[in-house]
N, C-alpha and C positions, 0 to 999 in steps of 0.2 A: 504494500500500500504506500502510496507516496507521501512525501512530509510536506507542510506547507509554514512557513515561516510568514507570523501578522502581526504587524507592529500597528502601535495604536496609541489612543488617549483616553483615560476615564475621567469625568468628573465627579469629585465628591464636594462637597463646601468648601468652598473658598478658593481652589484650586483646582488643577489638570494634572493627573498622575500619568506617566507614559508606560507603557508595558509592550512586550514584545513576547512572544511564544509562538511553542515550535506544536505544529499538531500533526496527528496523521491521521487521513482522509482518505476517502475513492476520488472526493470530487472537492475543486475551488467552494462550490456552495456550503457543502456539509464541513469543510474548514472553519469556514466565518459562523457557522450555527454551532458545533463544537466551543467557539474561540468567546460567542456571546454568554454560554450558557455556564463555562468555566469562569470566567473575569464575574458573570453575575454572582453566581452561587459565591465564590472566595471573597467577593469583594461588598458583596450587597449594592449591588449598583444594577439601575434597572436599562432595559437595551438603549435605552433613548438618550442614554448618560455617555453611553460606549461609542466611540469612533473610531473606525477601522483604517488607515492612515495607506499602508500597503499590506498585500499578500502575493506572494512569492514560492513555486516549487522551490524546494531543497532537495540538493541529491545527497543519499545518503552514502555517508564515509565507509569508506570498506580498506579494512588491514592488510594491504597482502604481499 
């Protein structure tokens, strides 16, 4: 499954916190639903608070 790296900004009072995380997805859609539904639940911030800045496949690093 691929990774998708989404940088962004939440709003809480009085400020804009920036966050960045890495998810892995079938699809760019189910990335940002993944990315809304994490940042909500940790953060208590509701979708409308959340702004997705960029989203980006990642290729995944391999040892060899």
């Amino acid at each position: 499954m691929p990774l998708f790296k989404v940088k962004g900004v939440f709003r809480k009072p009085l400020r804009e916190i920036p966050f960045s995380i890495t998810v892995e997805a079938p699809s760019e859609k189910i990335a940002l639903e993944k990315t809304y539904s994490m940042i909500g639940s940790r953060h208590r911030v509701k979708r409308e608070n959340i702004k997705i800045l960029s989203l980006e496949e990642v290729k995944p690093e391999t040892d060899e």
